[in-house]
N, C-alpha and C positions, 0 to 999 in steps of 0.2 A: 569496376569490372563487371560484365555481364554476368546477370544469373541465368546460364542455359538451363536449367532445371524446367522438367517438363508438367511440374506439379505445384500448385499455388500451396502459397503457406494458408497450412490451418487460421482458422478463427477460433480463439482460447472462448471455452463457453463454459458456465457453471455446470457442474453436475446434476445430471437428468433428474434422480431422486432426489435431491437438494431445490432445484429452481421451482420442480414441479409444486412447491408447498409454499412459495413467496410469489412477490412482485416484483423484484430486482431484474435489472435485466440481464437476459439472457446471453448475449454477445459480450464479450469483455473489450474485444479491441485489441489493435495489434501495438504492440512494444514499439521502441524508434527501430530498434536494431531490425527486427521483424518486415516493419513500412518502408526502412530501405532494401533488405536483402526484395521484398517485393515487388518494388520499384526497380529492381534490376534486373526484372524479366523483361521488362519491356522494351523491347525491341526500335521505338520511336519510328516507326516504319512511315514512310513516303508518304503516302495517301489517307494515314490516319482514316482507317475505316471503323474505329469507333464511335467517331465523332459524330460522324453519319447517322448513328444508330440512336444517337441521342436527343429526348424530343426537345432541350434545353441548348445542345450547341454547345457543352463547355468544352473546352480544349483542354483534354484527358491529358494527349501528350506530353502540352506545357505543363500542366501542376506535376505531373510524373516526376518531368524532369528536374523541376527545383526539389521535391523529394531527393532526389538523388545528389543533390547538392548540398543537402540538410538546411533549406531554406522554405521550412515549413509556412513561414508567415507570407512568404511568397506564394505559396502553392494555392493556400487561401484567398491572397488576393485576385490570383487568376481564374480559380472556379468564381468568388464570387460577382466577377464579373458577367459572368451569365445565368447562375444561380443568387434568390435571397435565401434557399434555404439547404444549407450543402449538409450539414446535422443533420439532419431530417432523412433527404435523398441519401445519404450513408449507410442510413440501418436500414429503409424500408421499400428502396430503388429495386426494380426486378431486372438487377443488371446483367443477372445469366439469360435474359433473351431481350437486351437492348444491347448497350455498349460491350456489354462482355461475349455477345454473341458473335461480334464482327470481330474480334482479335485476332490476328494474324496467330497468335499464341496456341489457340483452341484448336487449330487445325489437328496438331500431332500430339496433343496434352490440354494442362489447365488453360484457359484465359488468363490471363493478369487480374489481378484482383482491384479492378479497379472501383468497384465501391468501398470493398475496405479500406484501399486506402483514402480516397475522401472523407470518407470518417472520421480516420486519425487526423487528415489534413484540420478536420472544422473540430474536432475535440483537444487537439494542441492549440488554435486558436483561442477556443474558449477558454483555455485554462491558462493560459499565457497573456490573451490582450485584455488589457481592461479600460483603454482607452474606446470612448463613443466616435463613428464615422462624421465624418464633415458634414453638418446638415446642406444641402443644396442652396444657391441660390432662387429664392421665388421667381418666378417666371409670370405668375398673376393668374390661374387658371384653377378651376377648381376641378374634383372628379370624384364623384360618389362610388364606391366600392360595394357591394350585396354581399355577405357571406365572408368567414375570415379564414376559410378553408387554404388548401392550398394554392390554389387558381386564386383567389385573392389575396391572400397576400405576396404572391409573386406580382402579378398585375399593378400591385400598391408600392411595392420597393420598386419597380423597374420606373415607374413614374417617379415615385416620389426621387431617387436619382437624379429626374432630367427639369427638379424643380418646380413640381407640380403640389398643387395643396391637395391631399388625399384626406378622404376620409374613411375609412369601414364603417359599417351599420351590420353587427353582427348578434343575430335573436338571441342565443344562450349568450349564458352568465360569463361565461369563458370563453377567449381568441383562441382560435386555430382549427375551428371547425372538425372534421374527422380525423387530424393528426390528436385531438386530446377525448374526443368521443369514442373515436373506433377503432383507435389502433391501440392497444394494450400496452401498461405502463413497461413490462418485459420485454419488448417489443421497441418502445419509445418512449422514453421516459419525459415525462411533461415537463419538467426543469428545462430538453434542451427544446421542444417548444417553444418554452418561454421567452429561452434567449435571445431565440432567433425573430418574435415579435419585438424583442426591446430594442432589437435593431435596427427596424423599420422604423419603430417610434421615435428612435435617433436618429433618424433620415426628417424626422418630420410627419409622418404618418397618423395619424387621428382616430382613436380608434373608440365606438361607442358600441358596448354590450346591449342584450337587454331590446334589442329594439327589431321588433318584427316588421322587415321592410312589406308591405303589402298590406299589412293588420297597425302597426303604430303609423306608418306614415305610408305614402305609396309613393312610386315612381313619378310622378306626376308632380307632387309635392317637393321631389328634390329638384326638381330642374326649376322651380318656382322660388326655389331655395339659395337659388345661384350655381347652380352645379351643373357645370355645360356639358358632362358626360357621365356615364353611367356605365360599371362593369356587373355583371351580374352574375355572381361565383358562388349558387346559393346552396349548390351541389346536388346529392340524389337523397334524399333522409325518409322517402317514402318506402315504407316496408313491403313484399310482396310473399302474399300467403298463398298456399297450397287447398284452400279450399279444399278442405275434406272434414270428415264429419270431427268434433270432439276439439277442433283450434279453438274453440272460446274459453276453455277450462282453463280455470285458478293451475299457473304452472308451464303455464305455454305463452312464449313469451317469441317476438322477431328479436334477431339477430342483434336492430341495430338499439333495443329498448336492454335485451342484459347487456350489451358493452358498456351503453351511457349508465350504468346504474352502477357497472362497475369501475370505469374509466373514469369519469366526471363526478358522481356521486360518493365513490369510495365505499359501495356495498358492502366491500369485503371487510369491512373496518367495523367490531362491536358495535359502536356509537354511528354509524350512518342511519342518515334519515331517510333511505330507501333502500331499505335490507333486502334482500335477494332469499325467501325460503329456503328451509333447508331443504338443501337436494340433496342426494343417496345415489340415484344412475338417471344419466342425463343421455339423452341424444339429440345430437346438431345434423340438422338437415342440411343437405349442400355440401360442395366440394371447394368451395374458392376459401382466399386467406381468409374473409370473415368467418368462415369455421371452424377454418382449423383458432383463429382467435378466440371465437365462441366455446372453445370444446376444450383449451388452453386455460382459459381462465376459470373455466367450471371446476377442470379436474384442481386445482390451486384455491377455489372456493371449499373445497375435501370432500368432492363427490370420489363416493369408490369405483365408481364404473362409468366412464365416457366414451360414447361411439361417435362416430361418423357415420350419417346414413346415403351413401350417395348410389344414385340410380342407374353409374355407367360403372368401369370397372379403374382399376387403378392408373393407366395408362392414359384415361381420360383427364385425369383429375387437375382442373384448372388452376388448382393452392401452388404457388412457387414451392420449388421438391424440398429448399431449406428449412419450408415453416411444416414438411409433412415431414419430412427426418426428425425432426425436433418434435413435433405429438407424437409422431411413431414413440422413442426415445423417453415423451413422460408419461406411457402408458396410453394413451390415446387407443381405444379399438377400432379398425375399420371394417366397416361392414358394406363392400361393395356389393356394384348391383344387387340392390335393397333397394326399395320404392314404399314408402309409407300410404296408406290407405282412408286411416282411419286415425284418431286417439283416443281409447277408452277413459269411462269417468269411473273416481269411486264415490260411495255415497255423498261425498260432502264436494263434490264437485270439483275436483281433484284430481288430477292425471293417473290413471290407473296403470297404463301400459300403452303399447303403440304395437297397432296392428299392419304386418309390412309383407308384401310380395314379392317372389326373388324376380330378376329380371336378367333377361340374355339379348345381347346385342345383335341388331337387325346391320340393315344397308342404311349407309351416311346420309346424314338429315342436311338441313342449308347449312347449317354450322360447321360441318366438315366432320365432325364426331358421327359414329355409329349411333343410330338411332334406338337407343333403351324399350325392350318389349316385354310385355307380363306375360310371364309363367303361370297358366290354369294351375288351378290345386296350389299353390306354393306358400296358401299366405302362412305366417306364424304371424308369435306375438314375441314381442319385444320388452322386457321387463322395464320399465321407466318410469321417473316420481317427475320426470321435468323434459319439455320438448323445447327446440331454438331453433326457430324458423331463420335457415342464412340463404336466402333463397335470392336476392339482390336487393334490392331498392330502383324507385324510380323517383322525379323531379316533383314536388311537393307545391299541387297546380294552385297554389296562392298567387304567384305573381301572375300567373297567366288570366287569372279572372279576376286581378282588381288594375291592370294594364291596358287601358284602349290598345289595339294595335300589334298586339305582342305574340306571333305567332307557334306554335306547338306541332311536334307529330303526334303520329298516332297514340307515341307511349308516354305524351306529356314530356317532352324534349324539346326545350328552344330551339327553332329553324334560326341559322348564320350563315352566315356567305364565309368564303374562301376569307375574309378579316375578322370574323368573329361578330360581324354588325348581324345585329336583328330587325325584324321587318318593323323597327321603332328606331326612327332616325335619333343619331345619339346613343344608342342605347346597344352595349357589343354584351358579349357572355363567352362564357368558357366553361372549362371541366366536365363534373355531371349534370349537369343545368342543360347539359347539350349533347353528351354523351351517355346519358346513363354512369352506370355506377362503374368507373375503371381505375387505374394506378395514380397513384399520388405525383406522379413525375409526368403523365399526360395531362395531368390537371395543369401542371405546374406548365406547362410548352404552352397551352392555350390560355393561361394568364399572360406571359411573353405576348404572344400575338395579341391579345387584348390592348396590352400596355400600347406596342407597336403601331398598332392603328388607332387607337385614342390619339395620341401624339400626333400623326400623321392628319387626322379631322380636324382638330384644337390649333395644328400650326397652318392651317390655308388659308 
C-alpha cells in the first residue's frame, strides 16, 4: 500500500553530545521496516525524472521497487548495474540537489529518500552476501588506471565487467583516494571503502599502491608497458591558500593535510605517527563540506571552540545543509561574513590568533552568489591556537610536466573532449583531474564515460 505521507522518514543519528567526542559514524541507517515504509512513498511515476538527475543513470525506480517487494539482493543487483560503489554514494551522494531534487514527491513535501535507501540496499548486501562476483571473461586488453579515487575506480569495475585487464597505480599507501583521505571516518567509514575495492579486485582488478604515476613511472612508460589505454583519475589534492600574512606558522595547516593526518594517519589515536598538536580553538576557512569535515573532526580531536569563517552569509554556503545541521548540532560556531586578513604569531612561532573583517554583500559576481565586500574599521581578532585552510584544491601539475602532449587550463585542469579523451591520443581523464575539486558521484559519472569510450577506442 502507498505511503501518501508528505514527509520522509528520519535518519536515526547518534547523539550530537555523544558523536561529537568519537569517530563512529554518524548516520545509523534505516531499519527494514523503515526502507520499506519509505519505499512506499514512491510513487514509480512515468518519466522517472530522478533518473535524469543522476550523473550515474541508476534506475532509482527499479531498486525501489524490489525494496517494496522485500527483495533487497535484487535492489543491489540493479543499482549495481550502473554504480561500482553504491556504500559509498549512500552516505555521501548530495542527493537533495541531484536525484532527490527531481521527485515528483518534493513538489508538496519530502523527496523520497532515495539515498537512504541505497544505503540500506548496499549495507544488507554487505552483510548478507559473502559470495565474490563472477570474474569476467578476458577479452585480451590492457588498461592503466591513475588514481584510486572515485573516478577510478568506477572507470576500473565498469571495464573490468566488460573483461578488460585493469590496473590502478595508486601514490599513497591506501586505495580509495579521497573516499579514505578526505571524507571522515563519521562520515564513511573505511571498512565500507574497503569492501567495495575487494569487489573490483574480485572482478579482476590490479591494484598497485605506493606508486607515483609521473615521479615512479610516467605515462609514457605504461603504454611501453603494454597498456593500450590510460584513465587518469588523479583527482584535485593541490591545496589553495589565501595568501595573507602569518599562513607559514607552526598551526596552520590546508584542509586537505588535517583530514589525511586524521583520515589516513589516525591522528586522533595516542600512538599515531603524525599527531595533530594540541589545539584549544580552531578556525576552518571556507564553507564547502571539506569544512564543515575539517571543523567536525577538530571539535572530536577536543578542541573547546570551532568556528566556521566563511566570507558570504548563510544562505550562501555551499556545505550540503545535512553536514551543516549536523556541526550546527555538535557545537560548531558560524561566523558569517568574516574574511580573515591576516594570522598572528606568538613568540615561538605559533598561531597566536586570526585577524578578520566583517563583510557585507555587494551585486552577484560570475558565480551567481553576491559578491563579499569589506567593511572600513570592522577588523577584530579572533582568539585561535590552530587555522585550516578548506579553501579547495586544484589538479597536482606532475602529470602535466612529465607528459609530452598532455594539455591543461588555466587552473591546471586536464582539457577533454565531450569522451573524456585528452589532447594524448589513448590517453582519457575524468573527475578532478578535469574538474577541479567536486562531488564524489561527478567523479563517479566521468569514470562511467571514461570506461565507455575506452571500450569504444580498444573495440575498433
Amino acid at each position: 500500500m502507498a505511503n501518501l505521507s508528505n514527509t520522509k522518514n528520519p535518519m536515526p543519528v547518534q547523539d550530537p553530545n555523544v558523536r561529537n567526542k568519537n569517530f563512529d559514524e554518524v548516520a545509523l541507517g534505516y531499519d527494514e521496516a523503515t526502507a520499506i515504509d519509505e519505499a512506499m512513498r514512491c510513487l514509480n511515476c512515468k518519466n522517472h525524472p530522478c533518473m535524469s538527475k543522476c550523473p550515474v543513470a541508476v534506475n532509482i525506480p527499479g531498486f525501489i521497487d524490489k525494496i517494496k517487494s522485500q527483495d533487497y539482493e535484487g535492489a543491489y543487483q540493479i543499482i549495481s548495474v550502473d554504480s561500482s560503489l553504491p556504500a559509498v554514494c549512500g552516505r555521501v551522494c548530495p542527493q537533495e540537489s541531484q536525484c532527490e531534487s527531481a521527485c515528483i514527491r518534493g513538489i508538496k513535501g519530502d523527496p523520497v529518500g532515495i539515498g537512504r535507501l541505497e544505503r540500506f540496499v548496499a549495507d544488507y548486501h554487505n552483510a548478507n552476501n559473502t559470495s565474490a562476483p563472477a570474474k569476467p571473461k578476458a577479452i585480451g586488453h590492457k588498461v592503466a588506471i591513475v588514481g584510486s579515487g572515485p573516478a577510478g575506480l568506477t572507470c576500473a569495475g565498469d571495464l573490468a565487467k566488460l573483461g578488460y585487464d585493469v590496473t590502478i597505480f595508486e601514490a599513497l599507501h591506501t586505495a580509495g583516494g579521497v573516499l579514505v583521505y578526505g571524507i571522515p571516518e563519521f562520515r564513511l567509514p573505511k571498512a565500507i571503502v574497503q569492501k567495495e575495492i575487494d569487489t573490483l579486485k574480485s572482478l579482476g582488478v590490479t591494484l598497485h599502491t605506493n606508486v607515483v604515476v609521473g615521479r615512479s613511472l610516467t605515462i609514457d612508460e605504461l603504454f611501453e608497458d603494454g597498456y593500450e589505454a590510460v584513465f587518469i583519475g588523479s583527482g584535485a589534492g593541490l591545496p589553495m591558500f589565501m595568501h595573507i600574512p602569518g599562513e607559514n606558522l607552526n598551526g596552520v595547516y590546508s584542509a586537505n593535510e588535517f583530514l589525511t593526518r586524521i583520515n589516513l594517519m589516525k591522528a586522533y589515536k595516542q600512538s599515531a605517527d603524525t599527531p595533530i598538536q594540541q589545539i584549544h580553538k580552531v578556525a576552518v576557512v571556507g564553507g564547502g563540506n571539506v569544512a564543515m569535515d575539517a571543523a567536525r573532526c577538530a571539535k572530536r580531536l577536543g578542541a573547546e571552540e570551532v568556528y566556521i569563517v566563511y566570507r558570504r552569509s548563510a544562505e550562501e554556503l555551499p556545505a550540503r545543509r545535512e553536514e551543516v545541521e549536523h556541526a550546527e548540532e555538535e557545537g560548531i560556531i558560524f561566523k558569517y561574513l568574516t574574511n580573515p586578513i591576516a594570522i598572528t604569531a606568538n613568540n615561538d612561532n605559533t598561531v597566536g590568533g586570526m585577524t578578520c573583517m566583517r563583510m557585507e554583500l555587494g551585486e552577484p559576481d560570475a558565480s551567481g552568489r553576491r559578491r563579499p565586500l569589506a567593511v572600513e574599521g570592522s577588523e577584530f581578532n579572533l582568539d585561535v591556537d590552530c587555522v585550516i585552510m578548506a579553501l579547495g584544491t586544484t589538479p597536482n601539475p606532475l602529470l602535466k610536466s612529465t607528459t609530452k602532449g598532455l594539455e591543461v587550463d588555466k587552473k591546471g585542469c586536464l582539457i577533454v573532449n565531450e569522451d573524456g579523451l585528452t589532447s594524448r591520443n589513448g590517453v582519457y581523464a575524468g573527475g578532478d583531474a578535469v574538474t577541479g575539486a567536486a562531488t564524489v558521484i561527478k567523479a563517479m559519472g566521468a569514470g562511467k564515460l571514461g570506461a565507455k569510450s575506452i571500450h569504444e577506442y580498444l573495440s575498433k
